[in-house]
Structure formats: C-alpha cells, structure tokens
Backbone and ligand atoms as CSV (ligand in chain L), in Angstrom:
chain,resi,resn,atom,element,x,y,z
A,1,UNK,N,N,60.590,12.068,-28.224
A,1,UNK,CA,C,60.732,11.263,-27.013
A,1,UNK,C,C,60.096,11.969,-25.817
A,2,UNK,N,N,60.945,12.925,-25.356
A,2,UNK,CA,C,60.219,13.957,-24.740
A,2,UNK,C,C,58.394,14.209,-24.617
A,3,UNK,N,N,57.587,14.164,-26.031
A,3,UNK,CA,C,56.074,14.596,-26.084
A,3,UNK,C,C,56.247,12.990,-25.359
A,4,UNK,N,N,56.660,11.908,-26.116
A,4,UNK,CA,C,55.571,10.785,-25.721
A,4,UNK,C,C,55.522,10.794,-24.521
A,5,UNK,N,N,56.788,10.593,-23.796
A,5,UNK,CA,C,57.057,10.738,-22.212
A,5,UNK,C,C,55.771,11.603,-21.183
A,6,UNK,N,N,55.533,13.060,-21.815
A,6,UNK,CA,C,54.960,13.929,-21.128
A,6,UNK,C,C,52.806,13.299,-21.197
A,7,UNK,N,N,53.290,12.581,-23.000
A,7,UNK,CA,C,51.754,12.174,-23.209
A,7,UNK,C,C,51.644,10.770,-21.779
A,8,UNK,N,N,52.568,9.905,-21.862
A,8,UNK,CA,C,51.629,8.835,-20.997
A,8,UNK,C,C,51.777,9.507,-19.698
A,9,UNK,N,N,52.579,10.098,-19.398
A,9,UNK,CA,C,52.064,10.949,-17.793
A,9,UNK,C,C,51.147,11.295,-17.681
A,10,UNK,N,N,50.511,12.263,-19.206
A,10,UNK,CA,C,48.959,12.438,-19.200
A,10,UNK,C,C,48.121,11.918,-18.805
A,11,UNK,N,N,48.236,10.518,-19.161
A,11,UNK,CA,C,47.374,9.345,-19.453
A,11,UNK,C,C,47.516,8.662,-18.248
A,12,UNK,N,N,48.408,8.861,-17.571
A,12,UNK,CA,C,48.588,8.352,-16.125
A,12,UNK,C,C,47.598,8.807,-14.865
A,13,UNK,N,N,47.694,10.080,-15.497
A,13,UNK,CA,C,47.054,10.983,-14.631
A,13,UNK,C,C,45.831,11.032,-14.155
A,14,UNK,N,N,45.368,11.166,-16.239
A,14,UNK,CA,C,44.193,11.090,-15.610
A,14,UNK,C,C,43.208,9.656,-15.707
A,15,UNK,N,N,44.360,9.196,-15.919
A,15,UNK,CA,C,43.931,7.458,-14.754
A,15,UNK,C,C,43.567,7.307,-13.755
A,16,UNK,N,N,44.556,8.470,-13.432
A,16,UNK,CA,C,44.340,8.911,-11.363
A,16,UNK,C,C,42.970,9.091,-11.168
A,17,UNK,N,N,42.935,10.258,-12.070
A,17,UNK,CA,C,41.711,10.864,-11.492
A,17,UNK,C,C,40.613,10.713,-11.730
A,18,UNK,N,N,40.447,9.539,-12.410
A,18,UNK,CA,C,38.780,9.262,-13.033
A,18,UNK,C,C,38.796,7.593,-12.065
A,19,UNK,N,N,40.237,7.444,-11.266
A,19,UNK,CA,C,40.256,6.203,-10.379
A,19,UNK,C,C,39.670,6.878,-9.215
A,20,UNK,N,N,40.234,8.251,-8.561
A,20,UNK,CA,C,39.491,8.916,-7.659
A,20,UNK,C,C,38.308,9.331,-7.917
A,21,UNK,N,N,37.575,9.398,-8.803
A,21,UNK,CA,C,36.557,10.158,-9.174
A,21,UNK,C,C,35.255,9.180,-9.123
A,22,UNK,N,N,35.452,8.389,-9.506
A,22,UNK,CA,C,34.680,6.649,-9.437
A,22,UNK,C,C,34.510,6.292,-7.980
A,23,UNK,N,N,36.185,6.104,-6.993
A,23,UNK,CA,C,35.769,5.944,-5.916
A,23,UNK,C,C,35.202,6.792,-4.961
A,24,UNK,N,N,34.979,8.241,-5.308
A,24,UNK,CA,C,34.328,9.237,-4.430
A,24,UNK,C,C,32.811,9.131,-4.649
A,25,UNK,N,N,32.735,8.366,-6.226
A,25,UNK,CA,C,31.490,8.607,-6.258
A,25,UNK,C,C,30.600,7.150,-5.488
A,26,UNK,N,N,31.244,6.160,-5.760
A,26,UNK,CA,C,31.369,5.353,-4.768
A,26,UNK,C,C,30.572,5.172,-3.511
A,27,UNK,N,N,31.824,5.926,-2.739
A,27,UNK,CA,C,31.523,6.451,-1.385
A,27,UNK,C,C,30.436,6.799,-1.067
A,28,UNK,N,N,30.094,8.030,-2.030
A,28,UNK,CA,C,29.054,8.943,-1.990
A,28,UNK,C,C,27.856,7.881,-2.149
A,29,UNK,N,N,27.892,7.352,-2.792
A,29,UNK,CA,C,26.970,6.133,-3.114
A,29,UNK,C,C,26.447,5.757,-1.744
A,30,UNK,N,N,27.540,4.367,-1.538
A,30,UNK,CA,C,27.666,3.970,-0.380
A,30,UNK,C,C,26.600,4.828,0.905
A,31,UNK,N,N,27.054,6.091,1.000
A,31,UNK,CA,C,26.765,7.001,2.385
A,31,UNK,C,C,25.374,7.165,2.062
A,32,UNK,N,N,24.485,7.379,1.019
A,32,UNK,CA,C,23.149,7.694,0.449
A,32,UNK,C,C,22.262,6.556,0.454
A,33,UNK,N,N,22.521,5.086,0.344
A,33,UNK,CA,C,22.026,4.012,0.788
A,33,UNK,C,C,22.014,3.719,2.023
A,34,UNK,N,N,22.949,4.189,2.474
A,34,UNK,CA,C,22.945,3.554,4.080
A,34,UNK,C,C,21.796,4.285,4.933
A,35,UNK,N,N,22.427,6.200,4.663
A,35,UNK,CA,C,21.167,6.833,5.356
A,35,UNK,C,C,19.742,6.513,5.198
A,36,UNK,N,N,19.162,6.498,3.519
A,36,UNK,CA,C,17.942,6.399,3.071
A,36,UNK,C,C,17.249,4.933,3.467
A,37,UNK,N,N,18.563,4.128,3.900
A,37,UNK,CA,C,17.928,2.594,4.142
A,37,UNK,C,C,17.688,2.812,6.221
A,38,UNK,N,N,18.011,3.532,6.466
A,38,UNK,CA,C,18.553,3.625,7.973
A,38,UNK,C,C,17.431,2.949,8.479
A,39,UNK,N,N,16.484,3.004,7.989
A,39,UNK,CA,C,14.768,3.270,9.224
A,39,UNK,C,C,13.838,1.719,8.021
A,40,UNK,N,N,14.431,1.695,6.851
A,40,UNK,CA,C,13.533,0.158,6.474
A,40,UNK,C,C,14.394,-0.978,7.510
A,41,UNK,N,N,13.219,-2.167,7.336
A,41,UNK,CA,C,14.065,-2.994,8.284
A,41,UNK,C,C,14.381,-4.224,6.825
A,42,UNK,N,N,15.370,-4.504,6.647
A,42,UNK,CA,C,15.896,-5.479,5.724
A,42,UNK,C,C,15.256,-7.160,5.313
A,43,UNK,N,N,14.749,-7.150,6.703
A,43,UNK,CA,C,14.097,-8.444,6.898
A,43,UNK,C,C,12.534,-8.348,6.658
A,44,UNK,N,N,12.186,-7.763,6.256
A,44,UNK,CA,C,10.286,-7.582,6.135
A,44,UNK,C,C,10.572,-6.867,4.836
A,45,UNK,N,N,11.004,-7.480,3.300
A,45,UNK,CA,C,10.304,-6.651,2.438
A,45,UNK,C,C,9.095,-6.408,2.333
A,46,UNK,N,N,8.589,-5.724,1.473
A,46,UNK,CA,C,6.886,-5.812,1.019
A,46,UNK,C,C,7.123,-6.365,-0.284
A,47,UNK,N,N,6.901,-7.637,-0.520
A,47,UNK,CA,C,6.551,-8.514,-1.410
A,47,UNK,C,C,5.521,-7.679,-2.740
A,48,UNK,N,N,4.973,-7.332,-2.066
A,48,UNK,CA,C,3.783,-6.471,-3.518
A,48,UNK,C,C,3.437,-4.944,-3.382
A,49,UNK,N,N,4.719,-4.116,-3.406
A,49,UNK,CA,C,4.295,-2.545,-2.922
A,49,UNK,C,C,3.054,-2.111,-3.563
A,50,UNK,N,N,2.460,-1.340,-3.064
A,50,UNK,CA,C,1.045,-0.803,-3.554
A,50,UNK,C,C,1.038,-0.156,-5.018
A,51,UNK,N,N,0.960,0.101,-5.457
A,51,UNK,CA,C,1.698,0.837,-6.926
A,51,UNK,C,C,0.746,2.299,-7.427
A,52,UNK,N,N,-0.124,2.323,-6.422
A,52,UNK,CA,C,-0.490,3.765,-6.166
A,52,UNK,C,C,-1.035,3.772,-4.124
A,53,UNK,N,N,-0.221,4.040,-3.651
A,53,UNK,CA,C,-0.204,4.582,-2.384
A,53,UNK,C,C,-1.155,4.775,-1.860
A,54,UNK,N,N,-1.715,6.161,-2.103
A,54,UNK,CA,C,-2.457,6.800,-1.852
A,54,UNK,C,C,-3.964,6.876,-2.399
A,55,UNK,N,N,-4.589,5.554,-2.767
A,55,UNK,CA,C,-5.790,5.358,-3.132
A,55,UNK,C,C,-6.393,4.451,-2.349
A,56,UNK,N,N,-7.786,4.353,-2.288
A,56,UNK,CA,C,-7.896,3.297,-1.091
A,56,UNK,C,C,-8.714,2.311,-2.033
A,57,UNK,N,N,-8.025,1.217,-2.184
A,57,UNK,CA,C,-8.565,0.317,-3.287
A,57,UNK,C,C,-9.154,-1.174,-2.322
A,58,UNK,N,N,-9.971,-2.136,-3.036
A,58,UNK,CA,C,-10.384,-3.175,-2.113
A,58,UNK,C,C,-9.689,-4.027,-1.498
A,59,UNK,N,N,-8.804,-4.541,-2.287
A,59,UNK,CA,C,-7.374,-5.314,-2.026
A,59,UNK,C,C,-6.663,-4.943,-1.021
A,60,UNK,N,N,-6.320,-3.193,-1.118
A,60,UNK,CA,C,-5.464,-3.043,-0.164
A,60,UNK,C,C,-6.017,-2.647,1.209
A,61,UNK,N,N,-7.466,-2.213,1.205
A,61,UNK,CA,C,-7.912,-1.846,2.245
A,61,UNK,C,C,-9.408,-2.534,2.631
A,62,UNK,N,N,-10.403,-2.140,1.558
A,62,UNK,CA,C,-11.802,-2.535,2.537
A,62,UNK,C,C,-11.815,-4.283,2.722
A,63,UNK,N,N,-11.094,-4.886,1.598
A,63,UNK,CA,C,-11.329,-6.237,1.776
A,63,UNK,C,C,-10.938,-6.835,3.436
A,64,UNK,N,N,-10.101,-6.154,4.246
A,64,UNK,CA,C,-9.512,-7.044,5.278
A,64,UNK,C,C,-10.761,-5.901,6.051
A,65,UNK,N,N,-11.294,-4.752,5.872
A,65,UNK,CA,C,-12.276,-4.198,7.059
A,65,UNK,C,C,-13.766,-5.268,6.921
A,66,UNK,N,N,-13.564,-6.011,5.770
A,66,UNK,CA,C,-15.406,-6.408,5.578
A,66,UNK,C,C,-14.691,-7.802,6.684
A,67,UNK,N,N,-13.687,-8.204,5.968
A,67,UNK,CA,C,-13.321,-9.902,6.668
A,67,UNK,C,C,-13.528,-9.967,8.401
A,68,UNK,N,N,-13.050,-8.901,8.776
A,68,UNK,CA,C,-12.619,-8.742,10.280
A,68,UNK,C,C,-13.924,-8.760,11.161
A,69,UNK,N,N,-15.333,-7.624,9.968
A,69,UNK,CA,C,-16.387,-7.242,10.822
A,69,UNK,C,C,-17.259,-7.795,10.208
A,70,UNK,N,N,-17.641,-8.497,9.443
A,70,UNK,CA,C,-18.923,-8.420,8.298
A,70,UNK,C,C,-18.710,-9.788,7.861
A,71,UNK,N,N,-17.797,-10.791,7.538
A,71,UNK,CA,C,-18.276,-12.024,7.274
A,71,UNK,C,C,-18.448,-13.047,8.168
A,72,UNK,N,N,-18.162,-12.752,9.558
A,72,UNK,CA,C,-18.848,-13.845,10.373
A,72,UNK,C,C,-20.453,-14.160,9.866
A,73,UNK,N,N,-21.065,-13.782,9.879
A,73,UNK,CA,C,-22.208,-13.423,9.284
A,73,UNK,C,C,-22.818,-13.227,7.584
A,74,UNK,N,N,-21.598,-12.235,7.015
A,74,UNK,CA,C,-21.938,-12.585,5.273
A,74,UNK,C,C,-20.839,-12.915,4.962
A,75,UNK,N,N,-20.678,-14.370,5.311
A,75,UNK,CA,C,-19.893,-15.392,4.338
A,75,UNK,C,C,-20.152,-15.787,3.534
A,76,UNK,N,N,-19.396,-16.589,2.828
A,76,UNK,CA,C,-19.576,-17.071,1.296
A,76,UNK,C,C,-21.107,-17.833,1.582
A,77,UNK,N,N,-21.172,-18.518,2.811
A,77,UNK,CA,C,-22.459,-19.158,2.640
A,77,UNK,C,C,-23.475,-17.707,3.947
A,78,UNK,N,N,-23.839,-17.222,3.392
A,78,UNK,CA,C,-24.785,-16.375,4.848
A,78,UNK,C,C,-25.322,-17.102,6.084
A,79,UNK,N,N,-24.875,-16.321,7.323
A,79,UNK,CA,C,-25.173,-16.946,8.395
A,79,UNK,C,C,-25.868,-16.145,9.326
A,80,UNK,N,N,-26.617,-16.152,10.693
A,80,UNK,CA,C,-27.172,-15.263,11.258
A,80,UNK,C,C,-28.485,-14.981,10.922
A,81,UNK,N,N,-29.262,-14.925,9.727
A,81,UNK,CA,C,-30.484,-14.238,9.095
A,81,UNK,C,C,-29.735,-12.821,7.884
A,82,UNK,N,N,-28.435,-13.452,7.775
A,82,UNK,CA,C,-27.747,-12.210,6.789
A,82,UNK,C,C,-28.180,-12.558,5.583
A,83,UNK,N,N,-28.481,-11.442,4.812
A,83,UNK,CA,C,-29.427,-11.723,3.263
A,83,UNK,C,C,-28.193,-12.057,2.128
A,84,UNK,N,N,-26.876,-11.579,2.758
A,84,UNK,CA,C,-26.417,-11.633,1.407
A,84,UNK,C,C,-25.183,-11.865,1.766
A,85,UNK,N,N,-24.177,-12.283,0.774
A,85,UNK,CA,C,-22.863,-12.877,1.101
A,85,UNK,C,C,-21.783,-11.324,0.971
A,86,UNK,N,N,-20.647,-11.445,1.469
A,86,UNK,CA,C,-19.906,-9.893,0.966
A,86,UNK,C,C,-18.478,-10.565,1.231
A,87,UNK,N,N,-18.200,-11.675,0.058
A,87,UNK,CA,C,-16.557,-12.206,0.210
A,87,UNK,C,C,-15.944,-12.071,-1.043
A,88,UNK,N,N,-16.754,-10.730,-1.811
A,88,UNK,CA,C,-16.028,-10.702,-3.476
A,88,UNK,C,C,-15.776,-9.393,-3.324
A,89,UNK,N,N,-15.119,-8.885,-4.453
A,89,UNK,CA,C,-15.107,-7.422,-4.865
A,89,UNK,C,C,-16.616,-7.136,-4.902
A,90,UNK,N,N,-17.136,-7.775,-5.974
A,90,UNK,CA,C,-18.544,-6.967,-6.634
A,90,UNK,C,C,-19.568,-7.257,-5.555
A,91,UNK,N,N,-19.573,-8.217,-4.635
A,91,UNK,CA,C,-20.218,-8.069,-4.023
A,91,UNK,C,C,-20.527,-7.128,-2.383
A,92,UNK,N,N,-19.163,-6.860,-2.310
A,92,UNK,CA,C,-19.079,-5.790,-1.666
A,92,UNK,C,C,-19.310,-4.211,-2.535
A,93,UNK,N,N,-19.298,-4.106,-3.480
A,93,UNK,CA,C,-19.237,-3.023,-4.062
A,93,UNK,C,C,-20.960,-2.454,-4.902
A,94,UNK,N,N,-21.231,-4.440,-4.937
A,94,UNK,CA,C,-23.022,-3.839,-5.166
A,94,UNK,C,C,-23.985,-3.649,-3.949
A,95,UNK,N,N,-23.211,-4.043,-2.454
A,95,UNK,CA,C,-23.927,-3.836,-1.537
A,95,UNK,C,C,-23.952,-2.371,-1.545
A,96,UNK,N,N,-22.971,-1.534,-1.689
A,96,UNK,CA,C,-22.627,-0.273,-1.568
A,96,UNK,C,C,-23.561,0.552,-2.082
A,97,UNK,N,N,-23.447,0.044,-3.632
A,97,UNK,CA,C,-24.836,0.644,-4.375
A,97,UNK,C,C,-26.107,0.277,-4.670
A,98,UNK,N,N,-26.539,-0.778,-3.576
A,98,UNK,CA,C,-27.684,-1.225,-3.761
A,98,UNK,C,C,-28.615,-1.447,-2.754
A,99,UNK,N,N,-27.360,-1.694,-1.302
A,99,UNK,CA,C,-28.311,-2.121,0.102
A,99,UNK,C,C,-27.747,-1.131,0.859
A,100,UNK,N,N,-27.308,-0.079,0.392
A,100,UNK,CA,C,-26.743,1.064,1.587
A,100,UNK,C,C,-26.103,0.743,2.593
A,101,UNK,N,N,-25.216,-0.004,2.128
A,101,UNK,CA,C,-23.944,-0.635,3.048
A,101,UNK,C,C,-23.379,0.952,3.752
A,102,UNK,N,N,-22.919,1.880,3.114
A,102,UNK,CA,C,-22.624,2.564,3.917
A,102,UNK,C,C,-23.587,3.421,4.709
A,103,UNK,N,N,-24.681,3.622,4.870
A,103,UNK,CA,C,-26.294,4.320,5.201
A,103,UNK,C,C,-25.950,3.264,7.058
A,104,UNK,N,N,-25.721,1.804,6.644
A,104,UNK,CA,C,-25.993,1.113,7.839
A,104,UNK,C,C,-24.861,1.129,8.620
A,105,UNK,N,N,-23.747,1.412,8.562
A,105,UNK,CA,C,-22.567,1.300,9.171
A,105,UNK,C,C,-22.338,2.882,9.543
A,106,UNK,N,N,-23.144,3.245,9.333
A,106,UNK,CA,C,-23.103,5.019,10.665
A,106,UNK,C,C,-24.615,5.102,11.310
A,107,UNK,N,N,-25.304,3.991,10.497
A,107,UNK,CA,C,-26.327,4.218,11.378
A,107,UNK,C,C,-26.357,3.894,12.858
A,108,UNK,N,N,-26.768,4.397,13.573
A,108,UNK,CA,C,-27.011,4.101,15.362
A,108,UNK,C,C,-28.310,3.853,15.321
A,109,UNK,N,N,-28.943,3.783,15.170
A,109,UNK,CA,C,-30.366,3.214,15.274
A,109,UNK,C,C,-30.832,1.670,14.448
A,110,UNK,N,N,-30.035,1.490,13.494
A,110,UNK,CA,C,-30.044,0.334,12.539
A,110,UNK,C,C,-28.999,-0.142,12.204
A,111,UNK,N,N,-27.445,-0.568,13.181
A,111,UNK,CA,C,-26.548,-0.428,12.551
A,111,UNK,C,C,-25.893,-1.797,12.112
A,112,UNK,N,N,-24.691,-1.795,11.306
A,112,UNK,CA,C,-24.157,-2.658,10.218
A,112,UNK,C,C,-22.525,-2.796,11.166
A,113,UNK,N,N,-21.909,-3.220,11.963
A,113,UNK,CA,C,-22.933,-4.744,12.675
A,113,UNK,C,C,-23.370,-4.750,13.499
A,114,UNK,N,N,-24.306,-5.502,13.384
A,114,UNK,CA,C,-25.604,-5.202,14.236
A,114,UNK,C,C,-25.410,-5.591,15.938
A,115,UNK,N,N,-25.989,-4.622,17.003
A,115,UNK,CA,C,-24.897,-5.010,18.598
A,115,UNK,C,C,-25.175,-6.513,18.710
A,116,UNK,N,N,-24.873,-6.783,19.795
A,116,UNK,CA,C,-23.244,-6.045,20.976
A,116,UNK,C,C,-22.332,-6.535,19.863
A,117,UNK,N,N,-22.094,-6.679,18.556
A,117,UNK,CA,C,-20.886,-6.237,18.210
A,117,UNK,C,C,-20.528,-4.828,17.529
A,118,UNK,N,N,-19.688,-4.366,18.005
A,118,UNK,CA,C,-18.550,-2.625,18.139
A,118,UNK,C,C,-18.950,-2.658,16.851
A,119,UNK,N,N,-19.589,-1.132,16.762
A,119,UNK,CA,C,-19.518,-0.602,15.288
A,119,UNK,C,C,-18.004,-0.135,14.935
A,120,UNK,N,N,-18.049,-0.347,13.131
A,120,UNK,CA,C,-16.096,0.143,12.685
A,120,UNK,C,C,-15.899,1.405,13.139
A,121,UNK,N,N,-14.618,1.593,13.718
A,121,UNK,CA,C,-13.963,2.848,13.945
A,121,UNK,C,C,-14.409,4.060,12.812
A,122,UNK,N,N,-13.906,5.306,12.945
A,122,UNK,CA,C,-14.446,5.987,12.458
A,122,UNK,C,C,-13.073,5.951,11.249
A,123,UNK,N,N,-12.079,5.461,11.227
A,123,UNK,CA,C,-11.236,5.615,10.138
A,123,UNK,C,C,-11.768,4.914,8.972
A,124,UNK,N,N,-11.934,3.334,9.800
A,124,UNK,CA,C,-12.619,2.350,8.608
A,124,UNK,C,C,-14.197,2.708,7.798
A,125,UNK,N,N,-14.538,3.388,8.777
A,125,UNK,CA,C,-15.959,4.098,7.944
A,125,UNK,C,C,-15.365,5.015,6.668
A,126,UNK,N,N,-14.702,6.207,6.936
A,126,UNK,CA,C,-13.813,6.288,5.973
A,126,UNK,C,C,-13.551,6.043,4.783
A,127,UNK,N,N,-12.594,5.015,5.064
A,127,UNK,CA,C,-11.886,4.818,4.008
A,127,UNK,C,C,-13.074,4.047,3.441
A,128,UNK,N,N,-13.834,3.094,3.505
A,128,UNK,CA,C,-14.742,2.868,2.689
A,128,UNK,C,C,-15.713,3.718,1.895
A,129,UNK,N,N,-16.343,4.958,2.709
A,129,UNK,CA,C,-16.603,6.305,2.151
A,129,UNK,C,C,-15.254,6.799,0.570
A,130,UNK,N,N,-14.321,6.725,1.243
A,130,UNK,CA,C,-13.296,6.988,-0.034
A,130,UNK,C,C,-13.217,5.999,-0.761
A,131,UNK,N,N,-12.886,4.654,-1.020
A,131,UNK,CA,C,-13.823,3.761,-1.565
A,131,UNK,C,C,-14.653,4.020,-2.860
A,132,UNK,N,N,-15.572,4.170,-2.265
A,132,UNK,CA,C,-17.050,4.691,-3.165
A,132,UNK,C,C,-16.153,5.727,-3.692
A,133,UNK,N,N,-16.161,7.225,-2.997
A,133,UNK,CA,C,-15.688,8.268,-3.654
A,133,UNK,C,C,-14.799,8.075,-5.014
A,134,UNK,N,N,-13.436,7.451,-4.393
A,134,UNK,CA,C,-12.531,6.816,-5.505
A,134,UNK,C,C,-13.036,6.057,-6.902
A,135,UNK,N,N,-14.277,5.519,-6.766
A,135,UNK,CA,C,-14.650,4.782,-8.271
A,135,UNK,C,C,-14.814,3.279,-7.843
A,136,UNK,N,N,-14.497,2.666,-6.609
A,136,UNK,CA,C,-14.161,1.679,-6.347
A,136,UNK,C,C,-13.078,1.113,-6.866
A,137,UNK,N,N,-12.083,1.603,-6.654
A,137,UNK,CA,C,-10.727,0.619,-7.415
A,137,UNK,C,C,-10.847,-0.824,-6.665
A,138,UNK,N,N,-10.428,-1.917,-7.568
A,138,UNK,CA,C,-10.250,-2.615,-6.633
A,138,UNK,C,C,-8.463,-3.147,-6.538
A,139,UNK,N,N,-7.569,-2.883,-6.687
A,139,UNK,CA,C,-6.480,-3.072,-6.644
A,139,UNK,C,C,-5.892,-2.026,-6.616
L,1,HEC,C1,C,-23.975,-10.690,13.618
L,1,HEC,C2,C,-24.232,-10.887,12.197
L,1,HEC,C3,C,-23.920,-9.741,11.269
L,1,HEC,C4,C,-22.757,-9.046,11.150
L,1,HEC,C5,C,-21.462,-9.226,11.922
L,1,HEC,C6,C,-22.963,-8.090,10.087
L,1,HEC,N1,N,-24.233,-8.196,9.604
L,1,HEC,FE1,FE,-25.028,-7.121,8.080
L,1,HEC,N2,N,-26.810,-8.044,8.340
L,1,HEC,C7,C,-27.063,-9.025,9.275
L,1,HEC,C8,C,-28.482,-9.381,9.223
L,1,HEC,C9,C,-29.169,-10.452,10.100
L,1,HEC,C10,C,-29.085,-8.562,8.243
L,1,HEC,C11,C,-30.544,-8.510,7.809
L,1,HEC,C12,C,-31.350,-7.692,8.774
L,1,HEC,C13,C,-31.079,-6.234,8.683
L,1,HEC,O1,O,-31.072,-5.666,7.574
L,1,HEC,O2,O,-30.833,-5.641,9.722
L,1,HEC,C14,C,-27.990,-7.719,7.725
L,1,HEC,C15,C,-28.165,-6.779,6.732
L,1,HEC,C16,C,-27.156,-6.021,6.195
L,1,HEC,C17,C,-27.333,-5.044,5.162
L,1,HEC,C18,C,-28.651,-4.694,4.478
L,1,HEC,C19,C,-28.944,-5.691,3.405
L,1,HEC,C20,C,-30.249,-5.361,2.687
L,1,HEC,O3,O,-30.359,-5.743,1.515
L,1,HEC,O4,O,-31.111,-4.722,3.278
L,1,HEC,C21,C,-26.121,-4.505,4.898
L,1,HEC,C22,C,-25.784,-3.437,3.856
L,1,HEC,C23,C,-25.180,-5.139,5.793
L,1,HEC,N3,N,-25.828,-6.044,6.564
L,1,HEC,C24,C,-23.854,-4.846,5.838
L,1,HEC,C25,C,-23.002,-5.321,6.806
L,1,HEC,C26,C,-21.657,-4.893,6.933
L,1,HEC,C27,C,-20.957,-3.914,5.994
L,1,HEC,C28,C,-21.140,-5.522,8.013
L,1,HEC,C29,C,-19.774,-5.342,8.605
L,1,HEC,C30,C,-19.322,-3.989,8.812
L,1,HEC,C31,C,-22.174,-6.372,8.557
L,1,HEC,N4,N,-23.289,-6.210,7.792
L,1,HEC,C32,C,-22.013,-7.187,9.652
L,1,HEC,C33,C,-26.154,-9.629,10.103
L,1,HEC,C34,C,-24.854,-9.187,10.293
C-alpha cells in the first residue's frame, strides 16, 4: 500500500515537472519570437524570398535596372533608332556578350543611355558587372 501510495506521488510529480518544463519552454519560446520578429513588419511579407541572397541574378536585380533606363527605347518593339530590343533574359544577356552593353554604360564619350538622359549610378553599373561575373543567373 505504502510503495503504491509513494509510486503515484512519483508520477504526480513528475507530472509537475515536465508541466513546468513545457511551460518554461514555452515562454522561452514565446520571448525568442517576439525579439527576432521585433524589427520585421507583419504586414509586408515577401511573397517570394530570394533563395540565394547574395547573388545578383536577372529577376532579382538587372531586370528592373534595364526597365527603368533602357527600354524606353529597347522595347519589345525598338524605338528611338535603338537596334535591338532588351525585355528578355537572353536578350539582355546576349547584349552583354555581343554589343558591349557593359563597354557603353561607363562609357563617357559613347554612353548607354545616351544624354541628357543620367547615366546608371555607379551601384547599378555594378551589379550588372557582377551579373556577368556571376554566370548570369537568371533567378
Ligand atoms: C534614348 C534612347 C535610348 C536609351 C534610353 C538607351 N539606348 Fe541604347 N541605344 C540607343 C540607340 C539609338 C542606339 C544605336 C546607336 C548607338 O549605338 O549609339 C543604342 C545602342 C545601344 C547598344 C549598342 C548596340 C550595338 O549593337 O551596337 C547597347 C549595348 C545599348 N544601346 C544598351 C543600352 C542600355 C544598357 C541602356 C540602358 C542602360 C540603353 N541602351 C538605353 C538608344 C537608347
């Protein structure tokens, strides 16, 4: 009588403590989401995270630098006296290796786009330089 008595106290116990042990971890939980979430904002997921970061692929980067500076002019249909269209991957990527897309966009004497519109910042020169470097990823 006595053992059984002393056994479910056992069993009581450590009921307790795997009930405390759950809710500390819990907590702990709790406190590690909150901090690590402190600074995302809840309302703006990113729908399609990049799934390598740190590469500069067409999708995530040169495609919106050609749109912004370069297809008023090489649009799907060419406009201006522009020879060639640049609204694809490959066709941005055979200008690269074929019409010295990047040769004209540091040039100052011949440059890519041509004035009074602002040549690209020196970041977007760049990352298109890395670009090329990279292999051309395009995603
Ligand atoms: C205002 C219109 C206009 C804009 C904007 C423009 N281009 Fe051009 N582009 C031209 C014209 C016209 C030519 C042909 C004459 C020449 O080579 O200068 C040309 C030629 C080129 C060539 C050489 C093609 C060849 O086969 O010789 C490249 C490369 C090029 N553009 C890239 C770009 C890039 C990259 C951008 C954006 C950063 C851009 N262009 C923006 C009008 C434009």
């Amino acid at each position: 009588m006595g053992n059984r008595w002393s056994f479910r106290k056992l069993i009581l116990n450590k009921n307790a403590m795997n009930f405390k042990y759950i809710i500390s971890l819990l907590a702990i939980t709790v406190l590690l989401f909150n901090c690590s979430s402190g600074d995302d904002d809840p309302s703006d997921p990113d729908p399609t995270p990049d799934p390598n970061p740190t590469a500069v692929t067409y999708n995530g980067h040169i495609k919106s630098i050609i749109t912004n500076n370069c297809t008023s002019c090489h649009g799907s249909t060419p406009t201006n006296g522009a020879p060639m269209s640049l609204t694809t991957y490959s066709q941005v990527k055979s200008a690269v290796e074929t019409r010295g897309l990047i040769t004209r966009i540091n040039s100052t004497s011949n440059p890519m786009p041509p004035s009074p519109n602002s040549p690209l910042s020196n970041a977007d020169k760049n990352l298109i330089q890395q670009w090329k470097d990279g292999g051309f990823l395009e995603n």
